[in-house]
C-alpha positions in Angstrom: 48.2 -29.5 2.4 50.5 -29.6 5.4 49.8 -29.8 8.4 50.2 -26.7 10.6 52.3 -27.1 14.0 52.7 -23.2 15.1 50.6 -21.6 17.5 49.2 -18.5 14.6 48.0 -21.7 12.6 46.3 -23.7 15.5 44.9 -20.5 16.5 42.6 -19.8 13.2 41.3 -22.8 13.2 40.5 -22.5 9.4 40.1 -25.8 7.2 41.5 -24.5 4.2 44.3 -22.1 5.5 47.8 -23.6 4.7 50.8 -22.9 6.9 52.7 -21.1 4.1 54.0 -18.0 4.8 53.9 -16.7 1.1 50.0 -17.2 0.7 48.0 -14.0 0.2 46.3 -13.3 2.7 42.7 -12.6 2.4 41.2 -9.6 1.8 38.9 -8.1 5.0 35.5 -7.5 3.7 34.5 -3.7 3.5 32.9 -2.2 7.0 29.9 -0.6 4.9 29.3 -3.9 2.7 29.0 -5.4 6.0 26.7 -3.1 7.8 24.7 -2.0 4.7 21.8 -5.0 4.8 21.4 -3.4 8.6 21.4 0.1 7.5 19.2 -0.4 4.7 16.7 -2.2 7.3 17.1 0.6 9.4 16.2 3.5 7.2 13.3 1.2 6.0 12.0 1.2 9.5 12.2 4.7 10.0 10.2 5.1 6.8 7.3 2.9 7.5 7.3 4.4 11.0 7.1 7.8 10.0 3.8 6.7 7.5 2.6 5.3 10.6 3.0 8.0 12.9 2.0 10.8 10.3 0.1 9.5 8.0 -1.2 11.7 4.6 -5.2 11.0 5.6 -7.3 10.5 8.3 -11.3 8.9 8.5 -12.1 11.4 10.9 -11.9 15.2 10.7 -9.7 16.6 13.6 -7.5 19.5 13.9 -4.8 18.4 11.4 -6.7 17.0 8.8 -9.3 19.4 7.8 -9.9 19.0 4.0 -11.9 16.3 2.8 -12.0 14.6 -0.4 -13.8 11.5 -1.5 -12.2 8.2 -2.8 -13.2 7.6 -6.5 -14.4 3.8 -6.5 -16.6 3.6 -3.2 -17.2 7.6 -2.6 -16.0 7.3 1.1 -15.1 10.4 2.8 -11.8 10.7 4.5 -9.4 14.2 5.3 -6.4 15.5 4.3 -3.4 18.3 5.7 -3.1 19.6 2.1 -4.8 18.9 -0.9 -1.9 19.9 -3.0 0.5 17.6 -1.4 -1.9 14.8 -1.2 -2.6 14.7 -5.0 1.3 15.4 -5.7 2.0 12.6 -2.9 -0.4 10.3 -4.9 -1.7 11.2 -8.2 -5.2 9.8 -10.0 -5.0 6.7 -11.9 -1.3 5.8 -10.3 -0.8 2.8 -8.7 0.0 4.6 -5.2 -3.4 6.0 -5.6 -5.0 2.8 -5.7 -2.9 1.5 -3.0 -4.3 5.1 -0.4 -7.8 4.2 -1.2 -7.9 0.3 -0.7 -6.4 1.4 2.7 -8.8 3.9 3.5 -11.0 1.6 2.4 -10.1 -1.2 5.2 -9.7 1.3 7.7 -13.4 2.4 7.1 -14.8 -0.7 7.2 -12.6 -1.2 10.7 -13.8 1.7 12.1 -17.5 1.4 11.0 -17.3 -2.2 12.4 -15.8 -1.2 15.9 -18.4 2.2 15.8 -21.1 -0.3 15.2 -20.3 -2.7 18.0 -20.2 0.0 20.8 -23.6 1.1 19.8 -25.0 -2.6 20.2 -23.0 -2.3 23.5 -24.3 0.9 24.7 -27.6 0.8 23.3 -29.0 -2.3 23.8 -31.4 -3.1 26.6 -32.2 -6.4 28.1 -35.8 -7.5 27.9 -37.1 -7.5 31.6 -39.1 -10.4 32.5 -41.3 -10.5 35.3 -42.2 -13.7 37.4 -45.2 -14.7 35.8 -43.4 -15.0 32.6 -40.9 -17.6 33.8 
């Protein structure tokens, strides 16, 4: 390996560049190779966003989802825009299906659990205690 004097060479700062004019250069990695990990990512995001923001169910009834249906393991009730897009979305006895209910399921169960806790908040009196009980 020589050792490079000119200013291109001092410039690269590369360890295994040698100052010879007849080695290939090397090739520049494609733009989209580059930037595909970050578009994928991207479009991912935008996905799992739009689930989020518009998802196919809902526990509650409200003006958008109207229809209800009934998850097969624990029977709990939950709406739907469309029943005809919901069972194409997620056909019975697929693995997406399974996947819908145990998330209905765990939202349930968080929205019984926070419905409980404000009735025990609004609900509950405090026992009044008068002087001759102290």
């Amino acid at each position: 390996m020589e050792a490079c004097n000119d200013k291109r060479c001092r410039s690269l700062k590369q360890v295994d560049l040698v100052c010879n004019s007849s080695a290939p250069a090397q090739p520049k990695k494609n733009v989209f190779k580059r930037r595909f990990p970050f578009i994928r990512y991207r479009i991912a995001i935008i996905l799992i966003g739009y689930e989020v923001l518009f998802p196919s169910y809902s526990i509650t009834m409200h003006k958008d989802y109207e229809l209800p249906m009934m998850t097969e393991e624990y029977g709990i009730e939950f709406y739907v825009k469309s029943l005809d897009e919901f069972e194409k979305e997620y056909p019975v006895g697929t693995h997406a299906r399974a996947r819908v209910e145990d998330r209905i399921m765990k939202e349930y169960i968080k929205y019984a659990l926070n419905h409980c806790a404000y009735e025990k908040e609004t609900s509950y009196t405090t026992p009044r205690f008068s002087n001759s009980d102290m």
